[in-house]
PyMOL Python script that loads the backbone (N, CA, C, O; Angstrom):
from pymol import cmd

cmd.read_pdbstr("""\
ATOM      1  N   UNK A   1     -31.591-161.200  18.001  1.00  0.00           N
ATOM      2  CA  UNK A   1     -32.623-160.387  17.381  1.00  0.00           C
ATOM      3  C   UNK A   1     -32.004-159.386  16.401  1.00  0.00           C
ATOM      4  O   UNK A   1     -32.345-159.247  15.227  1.00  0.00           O
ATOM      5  N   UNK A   2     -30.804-158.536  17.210  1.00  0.00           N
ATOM      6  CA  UNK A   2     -30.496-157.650  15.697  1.00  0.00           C
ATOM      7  C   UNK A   2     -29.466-158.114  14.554  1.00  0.00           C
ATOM      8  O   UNK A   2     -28.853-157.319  13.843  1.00  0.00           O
ATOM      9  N   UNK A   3     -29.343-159.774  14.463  1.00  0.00           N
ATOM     10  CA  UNK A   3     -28.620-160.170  13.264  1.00  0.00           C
ATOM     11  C   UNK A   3     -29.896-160.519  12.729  1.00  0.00           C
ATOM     12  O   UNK A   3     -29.896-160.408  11.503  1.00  0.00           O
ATOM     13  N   UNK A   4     -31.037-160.918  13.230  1.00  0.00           N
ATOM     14  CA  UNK A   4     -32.354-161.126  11.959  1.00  0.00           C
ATOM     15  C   UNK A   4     -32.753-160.232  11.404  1.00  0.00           C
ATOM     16  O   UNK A   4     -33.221-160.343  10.271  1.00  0.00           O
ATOM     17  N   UNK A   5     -32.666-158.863  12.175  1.00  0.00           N
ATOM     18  CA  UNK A   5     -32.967-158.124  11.410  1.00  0.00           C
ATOM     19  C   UNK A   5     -32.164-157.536  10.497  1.00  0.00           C
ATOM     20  O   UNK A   5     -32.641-156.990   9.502  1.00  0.00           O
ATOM     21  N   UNK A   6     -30.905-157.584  10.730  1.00  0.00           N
ATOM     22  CA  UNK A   6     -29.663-157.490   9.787  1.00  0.00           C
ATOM     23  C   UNK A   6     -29.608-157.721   8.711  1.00  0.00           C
ATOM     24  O   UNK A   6     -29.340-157.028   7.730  1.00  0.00           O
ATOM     25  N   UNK A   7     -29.996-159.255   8.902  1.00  0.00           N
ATOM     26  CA  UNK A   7     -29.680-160.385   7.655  1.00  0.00           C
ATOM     27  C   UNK A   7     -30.665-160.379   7.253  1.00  0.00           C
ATOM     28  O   UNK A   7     -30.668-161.279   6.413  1.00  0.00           O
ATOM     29  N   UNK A   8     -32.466-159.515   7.313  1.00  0.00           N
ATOM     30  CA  UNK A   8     -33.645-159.518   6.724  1.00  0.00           C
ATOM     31  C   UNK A   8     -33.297-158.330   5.950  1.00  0.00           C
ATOM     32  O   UNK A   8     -33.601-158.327   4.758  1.00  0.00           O
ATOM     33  N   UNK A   9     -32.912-157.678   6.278  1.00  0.00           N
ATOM     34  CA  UNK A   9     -32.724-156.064   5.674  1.00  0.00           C
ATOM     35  C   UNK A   9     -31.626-156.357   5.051  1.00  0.00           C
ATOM     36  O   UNK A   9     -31.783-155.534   4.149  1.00  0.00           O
ATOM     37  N   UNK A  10     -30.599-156.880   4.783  1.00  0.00           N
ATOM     38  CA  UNK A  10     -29.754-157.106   3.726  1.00  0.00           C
ATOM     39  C   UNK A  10     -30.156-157.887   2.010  1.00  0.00           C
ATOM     40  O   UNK A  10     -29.646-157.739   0.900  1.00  0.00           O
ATOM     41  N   UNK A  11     -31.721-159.032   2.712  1.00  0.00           N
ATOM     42  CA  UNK A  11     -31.689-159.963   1.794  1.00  0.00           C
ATOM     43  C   UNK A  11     -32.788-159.117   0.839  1.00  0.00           C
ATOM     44  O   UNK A  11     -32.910-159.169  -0.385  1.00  0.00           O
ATOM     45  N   UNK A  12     -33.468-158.403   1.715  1.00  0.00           N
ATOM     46  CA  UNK A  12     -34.383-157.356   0.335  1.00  0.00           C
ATOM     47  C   UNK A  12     -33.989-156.256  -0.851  1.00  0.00           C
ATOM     48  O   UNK A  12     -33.533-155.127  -0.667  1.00  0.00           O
ATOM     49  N   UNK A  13     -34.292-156.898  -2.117  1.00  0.00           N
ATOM     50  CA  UNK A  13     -33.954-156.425  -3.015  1.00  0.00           C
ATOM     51  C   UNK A  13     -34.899-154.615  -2.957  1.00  0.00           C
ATOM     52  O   UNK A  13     -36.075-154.621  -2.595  1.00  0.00           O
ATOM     53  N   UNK A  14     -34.598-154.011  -3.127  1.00  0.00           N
ATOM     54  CA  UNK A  14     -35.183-152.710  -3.613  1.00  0.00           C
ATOM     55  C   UNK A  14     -36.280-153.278  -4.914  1.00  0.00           C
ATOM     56  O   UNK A  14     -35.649-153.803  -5.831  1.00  0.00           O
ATOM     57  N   UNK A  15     -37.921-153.246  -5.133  1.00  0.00           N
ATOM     58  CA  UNK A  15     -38.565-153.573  -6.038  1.00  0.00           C
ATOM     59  C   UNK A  15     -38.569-153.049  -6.991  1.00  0.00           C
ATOM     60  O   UNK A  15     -39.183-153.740  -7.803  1.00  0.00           O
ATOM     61  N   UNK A  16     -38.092-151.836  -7.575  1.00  0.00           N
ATOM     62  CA  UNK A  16     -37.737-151.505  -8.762  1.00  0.00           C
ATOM     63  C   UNK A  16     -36.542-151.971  -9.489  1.00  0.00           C
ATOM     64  O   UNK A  16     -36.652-152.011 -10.714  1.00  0.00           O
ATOM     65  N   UNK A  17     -35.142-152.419  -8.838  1.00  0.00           N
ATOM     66  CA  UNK A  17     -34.229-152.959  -9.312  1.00  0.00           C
ATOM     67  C   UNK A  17     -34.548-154.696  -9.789  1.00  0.00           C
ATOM     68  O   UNK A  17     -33.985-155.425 -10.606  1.00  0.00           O
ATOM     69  N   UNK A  18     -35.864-154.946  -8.735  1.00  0.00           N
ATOM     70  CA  UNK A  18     -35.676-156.361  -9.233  1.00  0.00           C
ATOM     71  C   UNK A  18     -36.829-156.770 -10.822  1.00  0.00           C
ATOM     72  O   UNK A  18     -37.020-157.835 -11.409  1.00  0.00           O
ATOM     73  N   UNK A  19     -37.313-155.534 -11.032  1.00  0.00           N
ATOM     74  CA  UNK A  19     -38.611-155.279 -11.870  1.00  0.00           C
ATOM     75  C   UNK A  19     -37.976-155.270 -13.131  1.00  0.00           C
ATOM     76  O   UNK A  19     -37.345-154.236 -13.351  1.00  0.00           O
ATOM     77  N   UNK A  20     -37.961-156.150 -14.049  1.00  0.00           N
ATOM     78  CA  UNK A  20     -37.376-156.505 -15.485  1.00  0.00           C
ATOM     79  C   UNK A  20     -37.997-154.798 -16.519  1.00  0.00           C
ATOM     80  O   UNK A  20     -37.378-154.169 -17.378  1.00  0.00           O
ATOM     81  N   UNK A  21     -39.228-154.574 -16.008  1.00  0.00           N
ATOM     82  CA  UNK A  21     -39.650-153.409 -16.523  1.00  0.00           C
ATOM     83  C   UNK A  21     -38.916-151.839 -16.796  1.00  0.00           C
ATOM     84  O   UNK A  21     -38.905-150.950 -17.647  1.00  0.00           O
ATOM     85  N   UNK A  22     -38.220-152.223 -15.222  1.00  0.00           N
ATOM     86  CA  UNK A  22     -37.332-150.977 -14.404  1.00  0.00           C
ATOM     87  C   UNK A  22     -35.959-151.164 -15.360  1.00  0.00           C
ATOM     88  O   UNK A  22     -35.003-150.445 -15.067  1.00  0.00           O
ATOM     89  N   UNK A  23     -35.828-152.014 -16.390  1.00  0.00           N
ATOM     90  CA  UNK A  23     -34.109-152.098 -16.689  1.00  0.00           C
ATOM     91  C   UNK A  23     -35.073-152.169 -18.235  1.00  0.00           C
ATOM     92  O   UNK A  23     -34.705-151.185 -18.878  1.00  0.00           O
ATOM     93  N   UNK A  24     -35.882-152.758 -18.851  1.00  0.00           N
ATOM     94  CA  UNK A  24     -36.432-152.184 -20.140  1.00  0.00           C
ATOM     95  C   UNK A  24     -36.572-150.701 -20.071  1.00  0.00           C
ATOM     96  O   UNK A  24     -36.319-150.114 -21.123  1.00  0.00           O
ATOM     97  N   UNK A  25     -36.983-149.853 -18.870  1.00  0.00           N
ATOM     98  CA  UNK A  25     -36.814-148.532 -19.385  1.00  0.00           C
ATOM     99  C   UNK A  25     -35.757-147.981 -19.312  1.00  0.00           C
ATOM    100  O   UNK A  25     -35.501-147.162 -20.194  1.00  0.00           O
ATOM    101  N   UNK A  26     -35.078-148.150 -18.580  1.00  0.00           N
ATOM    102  CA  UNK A  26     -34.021-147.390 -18.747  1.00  0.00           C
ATOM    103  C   UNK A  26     -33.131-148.220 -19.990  1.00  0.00           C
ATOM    104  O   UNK A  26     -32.048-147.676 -20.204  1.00  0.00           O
ATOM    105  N   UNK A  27     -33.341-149.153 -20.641  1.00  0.00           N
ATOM    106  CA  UNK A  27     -32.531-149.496 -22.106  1.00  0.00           C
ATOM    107  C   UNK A  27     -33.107-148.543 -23.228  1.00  0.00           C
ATOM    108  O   UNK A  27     -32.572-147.901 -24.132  1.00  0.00           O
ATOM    109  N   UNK A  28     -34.267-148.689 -22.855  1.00  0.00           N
ATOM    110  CA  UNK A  28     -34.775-147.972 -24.088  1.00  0.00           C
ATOM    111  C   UNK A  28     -34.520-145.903 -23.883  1.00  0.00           C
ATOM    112  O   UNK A  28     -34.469-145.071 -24.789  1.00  0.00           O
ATOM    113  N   UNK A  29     -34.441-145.735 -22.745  1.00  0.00           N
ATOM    114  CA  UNK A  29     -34.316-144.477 -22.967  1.00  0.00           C
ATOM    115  C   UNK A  29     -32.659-144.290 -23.168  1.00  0.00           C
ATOM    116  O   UNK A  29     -32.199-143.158 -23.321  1.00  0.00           O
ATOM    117  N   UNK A  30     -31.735-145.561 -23.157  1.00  0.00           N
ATOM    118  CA  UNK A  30     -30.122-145.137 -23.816  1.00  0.00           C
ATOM    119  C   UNK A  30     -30.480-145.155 -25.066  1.00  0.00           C
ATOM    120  O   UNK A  30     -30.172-144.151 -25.709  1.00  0.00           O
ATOM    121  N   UNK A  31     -31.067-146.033 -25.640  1.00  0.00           N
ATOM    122  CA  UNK A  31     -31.267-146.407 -26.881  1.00  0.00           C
ATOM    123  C   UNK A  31     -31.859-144.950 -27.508  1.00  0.00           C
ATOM    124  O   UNK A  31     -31.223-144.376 -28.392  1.00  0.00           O
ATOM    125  N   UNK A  32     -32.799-144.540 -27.117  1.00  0.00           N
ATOM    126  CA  UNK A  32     -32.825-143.563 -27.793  1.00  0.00           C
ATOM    127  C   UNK A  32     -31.909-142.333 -27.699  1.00  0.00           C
ATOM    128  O   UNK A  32     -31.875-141.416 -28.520  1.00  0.00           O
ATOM    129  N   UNK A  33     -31.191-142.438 -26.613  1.00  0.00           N
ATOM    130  CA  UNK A  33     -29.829-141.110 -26.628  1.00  0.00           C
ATOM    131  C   UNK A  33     -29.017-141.819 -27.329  1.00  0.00           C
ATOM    132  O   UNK A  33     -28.078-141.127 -27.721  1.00  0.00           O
ATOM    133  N   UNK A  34     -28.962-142.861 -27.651  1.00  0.00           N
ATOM    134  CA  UNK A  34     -27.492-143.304 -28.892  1.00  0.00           C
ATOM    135  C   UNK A  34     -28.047-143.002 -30.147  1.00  0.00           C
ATOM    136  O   UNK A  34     -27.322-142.686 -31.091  1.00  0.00           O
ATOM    137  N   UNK A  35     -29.445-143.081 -30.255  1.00  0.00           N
ATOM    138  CA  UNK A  35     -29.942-142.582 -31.823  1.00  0.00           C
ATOM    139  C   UNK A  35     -29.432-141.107 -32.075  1.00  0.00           C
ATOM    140  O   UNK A  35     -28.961-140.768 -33.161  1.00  0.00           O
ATOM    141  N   UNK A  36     -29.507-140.599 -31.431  1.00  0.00           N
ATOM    142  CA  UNK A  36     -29.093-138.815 -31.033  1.00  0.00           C
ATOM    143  C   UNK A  36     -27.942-138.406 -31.711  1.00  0.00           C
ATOM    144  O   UNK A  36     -27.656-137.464 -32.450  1.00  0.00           O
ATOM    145  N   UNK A  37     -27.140-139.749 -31.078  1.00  0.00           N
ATOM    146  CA  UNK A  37     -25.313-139.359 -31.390  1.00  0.00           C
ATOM    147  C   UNK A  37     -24.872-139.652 -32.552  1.00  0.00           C
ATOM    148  O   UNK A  37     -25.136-140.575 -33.324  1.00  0.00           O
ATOM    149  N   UNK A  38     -23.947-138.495 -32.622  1.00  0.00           N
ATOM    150  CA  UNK A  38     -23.305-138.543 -34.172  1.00  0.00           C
ATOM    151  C   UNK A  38     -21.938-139.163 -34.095  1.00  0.00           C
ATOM    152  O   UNK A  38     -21.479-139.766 -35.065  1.00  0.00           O
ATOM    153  N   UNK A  39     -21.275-139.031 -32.971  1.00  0.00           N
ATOM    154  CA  UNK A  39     -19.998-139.930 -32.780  1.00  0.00           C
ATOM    155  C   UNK A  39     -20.149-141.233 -32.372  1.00  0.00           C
ATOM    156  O   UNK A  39     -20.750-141.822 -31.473  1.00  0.00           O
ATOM    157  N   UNK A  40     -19.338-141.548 -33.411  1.00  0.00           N
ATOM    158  CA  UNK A  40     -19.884-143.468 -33.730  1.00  0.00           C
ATOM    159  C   UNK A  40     -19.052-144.068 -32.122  1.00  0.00           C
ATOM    160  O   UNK A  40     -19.516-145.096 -31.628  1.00  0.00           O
ATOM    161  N   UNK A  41     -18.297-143.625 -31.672  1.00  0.00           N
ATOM    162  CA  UNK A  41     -17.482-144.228 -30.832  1.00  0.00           C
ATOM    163  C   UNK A  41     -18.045-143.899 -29.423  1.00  0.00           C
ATOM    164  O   UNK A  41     -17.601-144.605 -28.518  1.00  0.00           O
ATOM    165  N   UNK A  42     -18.823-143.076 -29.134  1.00  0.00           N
ATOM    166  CA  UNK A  42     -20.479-142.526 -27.657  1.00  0.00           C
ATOM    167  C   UNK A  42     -21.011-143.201 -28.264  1.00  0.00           C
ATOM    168  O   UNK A  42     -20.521-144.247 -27.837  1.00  0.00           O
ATOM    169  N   UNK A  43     -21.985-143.625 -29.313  1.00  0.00           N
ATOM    170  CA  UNK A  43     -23.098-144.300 -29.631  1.00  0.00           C
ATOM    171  C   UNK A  43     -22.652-145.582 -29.870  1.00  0.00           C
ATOM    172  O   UNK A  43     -23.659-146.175 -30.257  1.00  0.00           O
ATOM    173  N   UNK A  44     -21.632-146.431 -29.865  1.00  0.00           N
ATOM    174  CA  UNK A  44     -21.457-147.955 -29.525  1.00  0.00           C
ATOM    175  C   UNK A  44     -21.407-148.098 -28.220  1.00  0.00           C
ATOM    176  O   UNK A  44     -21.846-149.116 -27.685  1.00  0.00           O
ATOM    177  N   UNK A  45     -20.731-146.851 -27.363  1.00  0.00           N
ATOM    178  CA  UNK A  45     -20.621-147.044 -25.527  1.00  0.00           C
ATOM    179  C   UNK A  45     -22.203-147.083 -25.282  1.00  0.00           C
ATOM    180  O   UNK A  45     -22.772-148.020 -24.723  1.00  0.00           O
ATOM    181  N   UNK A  46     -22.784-146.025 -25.739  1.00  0.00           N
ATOM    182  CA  UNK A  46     -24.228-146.141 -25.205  1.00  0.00           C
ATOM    183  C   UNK A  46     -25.063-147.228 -25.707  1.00  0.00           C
ATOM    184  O   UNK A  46     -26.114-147.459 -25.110  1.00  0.00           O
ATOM    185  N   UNK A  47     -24.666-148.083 -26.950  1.00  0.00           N
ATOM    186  CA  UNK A  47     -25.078-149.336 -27.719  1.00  0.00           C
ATOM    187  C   UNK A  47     -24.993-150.287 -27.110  1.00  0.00           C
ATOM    188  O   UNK A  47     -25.465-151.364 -27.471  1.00  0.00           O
ATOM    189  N   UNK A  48     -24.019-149.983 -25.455  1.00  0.00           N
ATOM    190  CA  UNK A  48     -23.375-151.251 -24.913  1.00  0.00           C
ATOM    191  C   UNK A  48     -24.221-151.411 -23.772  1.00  0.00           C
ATOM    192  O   UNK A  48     -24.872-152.415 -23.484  1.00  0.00           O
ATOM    193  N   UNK A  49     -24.125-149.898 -22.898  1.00  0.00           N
ATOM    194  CA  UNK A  49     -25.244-149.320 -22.063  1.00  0.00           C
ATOM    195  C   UNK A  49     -26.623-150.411 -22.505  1.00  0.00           C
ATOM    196  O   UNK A  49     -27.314-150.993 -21.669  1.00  0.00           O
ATOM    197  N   UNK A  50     -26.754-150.480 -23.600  1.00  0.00           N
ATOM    198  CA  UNK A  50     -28.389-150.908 -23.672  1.00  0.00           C
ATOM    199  C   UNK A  50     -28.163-152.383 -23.341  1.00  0.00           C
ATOM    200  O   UNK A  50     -28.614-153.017 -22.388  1.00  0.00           O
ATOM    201  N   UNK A  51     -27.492-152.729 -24.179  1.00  0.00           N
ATOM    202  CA  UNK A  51     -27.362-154.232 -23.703  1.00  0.00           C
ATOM    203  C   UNK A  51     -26.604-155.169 -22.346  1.00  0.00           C
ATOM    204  O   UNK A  51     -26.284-156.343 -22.157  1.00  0.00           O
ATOM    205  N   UNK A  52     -26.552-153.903 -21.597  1.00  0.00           N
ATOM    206  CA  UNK A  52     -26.026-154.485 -20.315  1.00  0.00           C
ATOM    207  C   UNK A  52     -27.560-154.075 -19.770  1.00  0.00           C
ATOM    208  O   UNK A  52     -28.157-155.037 -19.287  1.00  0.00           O
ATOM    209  N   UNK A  53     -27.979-153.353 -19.769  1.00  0.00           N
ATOM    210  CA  UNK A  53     -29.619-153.199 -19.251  1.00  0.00           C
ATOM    211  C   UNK A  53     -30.215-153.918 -19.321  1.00  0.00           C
ATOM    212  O   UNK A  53     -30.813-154.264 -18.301  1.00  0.00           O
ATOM    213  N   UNK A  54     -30.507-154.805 -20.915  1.00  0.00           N
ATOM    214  CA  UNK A  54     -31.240-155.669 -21.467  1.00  0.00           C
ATOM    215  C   UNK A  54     -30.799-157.181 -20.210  1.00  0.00           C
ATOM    216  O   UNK A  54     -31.554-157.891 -19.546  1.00  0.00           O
ATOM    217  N   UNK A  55     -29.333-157.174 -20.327  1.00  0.00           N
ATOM    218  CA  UNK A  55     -28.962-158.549 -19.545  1.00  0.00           C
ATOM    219  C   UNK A  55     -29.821-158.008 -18.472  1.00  0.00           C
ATOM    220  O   UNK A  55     -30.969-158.451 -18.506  1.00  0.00           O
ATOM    221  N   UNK A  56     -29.544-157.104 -17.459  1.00  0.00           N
ATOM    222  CA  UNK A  56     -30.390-157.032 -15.998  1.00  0.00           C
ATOM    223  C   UNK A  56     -31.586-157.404 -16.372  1.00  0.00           C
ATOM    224  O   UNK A  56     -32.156-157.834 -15.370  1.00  0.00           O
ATOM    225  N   UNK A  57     -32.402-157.477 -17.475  1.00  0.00           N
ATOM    226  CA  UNK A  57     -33.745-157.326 -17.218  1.00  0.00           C
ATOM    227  C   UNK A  57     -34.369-158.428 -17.886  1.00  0.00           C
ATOM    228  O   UNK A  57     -35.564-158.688 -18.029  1.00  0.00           O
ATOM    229  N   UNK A  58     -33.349-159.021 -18.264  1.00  0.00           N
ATOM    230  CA  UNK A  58     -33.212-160.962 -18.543  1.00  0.00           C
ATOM    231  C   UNK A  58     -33.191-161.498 -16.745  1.00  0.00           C
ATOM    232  O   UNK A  58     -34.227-162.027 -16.343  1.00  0.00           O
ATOM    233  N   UNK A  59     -32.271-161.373 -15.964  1.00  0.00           N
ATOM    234  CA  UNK A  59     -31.820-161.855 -14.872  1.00  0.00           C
ATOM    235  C   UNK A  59     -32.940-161.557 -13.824  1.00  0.00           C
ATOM    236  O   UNK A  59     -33.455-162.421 -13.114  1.00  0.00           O
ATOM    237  N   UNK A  60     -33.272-160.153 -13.814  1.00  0.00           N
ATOM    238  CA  UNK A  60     -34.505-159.382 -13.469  1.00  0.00           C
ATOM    239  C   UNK A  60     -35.757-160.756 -13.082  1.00  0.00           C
ATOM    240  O   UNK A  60     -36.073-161.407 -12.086  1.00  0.00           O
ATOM    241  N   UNK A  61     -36.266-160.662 -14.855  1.00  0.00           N
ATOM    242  CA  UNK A  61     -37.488-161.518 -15.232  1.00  0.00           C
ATOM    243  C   UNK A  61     -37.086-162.808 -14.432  1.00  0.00           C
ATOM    244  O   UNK A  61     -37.848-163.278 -13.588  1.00  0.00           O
ATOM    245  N   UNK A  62     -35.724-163.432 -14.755  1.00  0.00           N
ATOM    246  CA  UNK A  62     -35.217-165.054 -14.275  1.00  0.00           C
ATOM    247  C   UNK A  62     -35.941-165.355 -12.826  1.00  0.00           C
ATOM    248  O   UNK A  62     -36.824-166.161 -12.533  1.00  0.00           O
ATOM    249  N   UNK A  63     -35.082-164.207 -11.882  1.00  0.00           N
ATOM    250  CA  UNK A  63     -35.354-163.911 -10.447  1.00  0.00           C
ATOM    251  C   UNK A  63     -36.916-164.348 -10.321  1.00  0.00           C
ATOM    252  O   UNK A  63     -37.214-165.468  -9.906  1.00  0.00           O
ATOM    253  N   UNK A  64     -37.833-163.447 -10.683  1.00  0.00           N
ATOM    254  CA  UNK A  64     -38.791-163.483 -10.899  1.00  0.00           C
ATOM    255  C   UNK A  64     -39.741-164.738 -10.811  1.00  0.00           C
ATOM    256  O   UNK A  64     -40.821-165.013 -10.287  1.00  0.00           O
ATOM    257  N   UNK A  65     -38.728-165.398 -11.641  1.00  0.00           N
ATOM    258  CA  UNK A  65     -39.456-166.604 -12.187  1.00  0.00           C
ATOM    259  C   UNK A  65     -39.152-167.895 -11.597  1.00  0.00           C
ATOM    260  O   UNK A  65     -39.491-169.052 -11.848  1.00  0.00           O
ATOM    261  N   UNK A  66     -38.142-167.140 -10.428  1.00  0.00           N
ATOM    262  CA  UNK A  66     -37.313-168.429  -9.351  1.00  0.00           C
ATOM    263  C   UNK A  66     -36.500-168.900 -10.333  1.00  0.00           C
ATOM    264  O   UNK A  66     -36.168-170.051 -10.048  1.00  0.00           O
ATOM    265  N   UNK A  67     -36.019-168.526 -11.380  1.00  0.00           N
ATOM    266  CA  UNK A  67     -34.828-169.736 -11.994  1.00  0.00           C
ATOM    267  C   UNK A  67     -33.721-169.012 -11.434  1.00  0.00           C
ATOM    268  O   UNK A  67     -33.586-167.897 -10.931  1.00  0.00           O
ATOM    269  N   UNK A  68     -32.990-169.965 -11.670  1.00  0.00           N
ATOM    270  CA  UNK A  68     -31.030-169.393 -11.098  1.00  0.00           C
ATOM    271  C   UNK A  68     -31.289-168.517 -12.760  1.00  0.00           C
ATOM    272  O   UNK A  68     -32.112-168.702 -13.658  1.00  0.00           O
ATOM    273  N   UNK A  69     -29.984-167.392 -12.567  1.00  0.00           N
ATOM    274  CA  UNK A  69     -29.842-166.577 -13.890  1.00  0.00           C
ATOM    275  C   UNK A  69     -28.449-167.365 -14.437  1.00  0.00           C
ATOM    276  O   UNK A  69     -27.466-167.678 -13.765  1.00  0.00           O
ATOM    277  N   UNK A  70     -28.620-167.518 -15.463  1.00  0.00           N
ATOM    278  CA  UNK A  70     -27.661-167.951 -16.637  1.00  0.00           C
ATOM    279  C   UNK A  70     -26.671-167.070 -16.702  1.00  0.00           C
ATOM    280  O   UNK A  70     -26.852-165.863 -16.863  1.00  0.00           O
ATOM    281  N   UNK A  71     -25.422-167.692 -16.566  1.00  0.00           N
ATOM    282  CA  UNK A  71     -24.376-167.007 -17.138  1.00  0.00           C
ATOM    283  C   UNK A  71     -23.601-167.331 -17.950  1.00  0.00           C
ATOM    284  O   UNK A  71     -23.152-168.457 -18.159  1.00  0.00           O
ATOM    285  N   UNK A  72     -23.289-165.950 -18.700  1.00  0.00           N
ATOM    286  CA  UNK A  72     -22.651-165.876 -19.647  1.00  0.00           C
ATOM    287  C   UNK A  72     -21.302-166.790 -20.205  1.00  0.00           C
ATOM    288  O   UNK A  72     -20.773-166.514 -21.282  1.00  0.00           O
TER     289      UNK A  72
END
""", "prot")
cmd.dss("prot")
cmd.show_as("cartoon", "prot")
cmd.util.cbc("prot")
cmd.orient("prot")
């Protein structure tokens, strides 16, 4: 009994992490702190920030959609 519940409580994702929505906002709110920055070399790190968000919320949607996620 307490490895089912173990192994039930391990396999649940938290629903905001798995929510493609939950990783569009937070891209878009780097995106707009890299518009901010005047140092080109913070605003490509935070340029990168967005597009590692964007991937979660590709993989996110995949999940979602029952497909395996594509890799890179």
């Amino acid at each position: 009994m307490f490895y089912v519940l173990v192994h039930m409580s391990l396999n649940r994702r938290p629903t905001h992490v798995s929510s493609p929505t939950h990783w569009l906002d937070r891209a878009e709110k780097a995106r707009d702190a890299a518009e901010g920055m005047t140092d080109p070399v913070l605003k490509k790190m935070m340029l990168d920030v967005v597009v590692g968000y964007e991937r979660l919320a590709k993989r996110a949607e995949e999940r979602t959609l029952n497909l395996k996620p594509q890799s890179k």
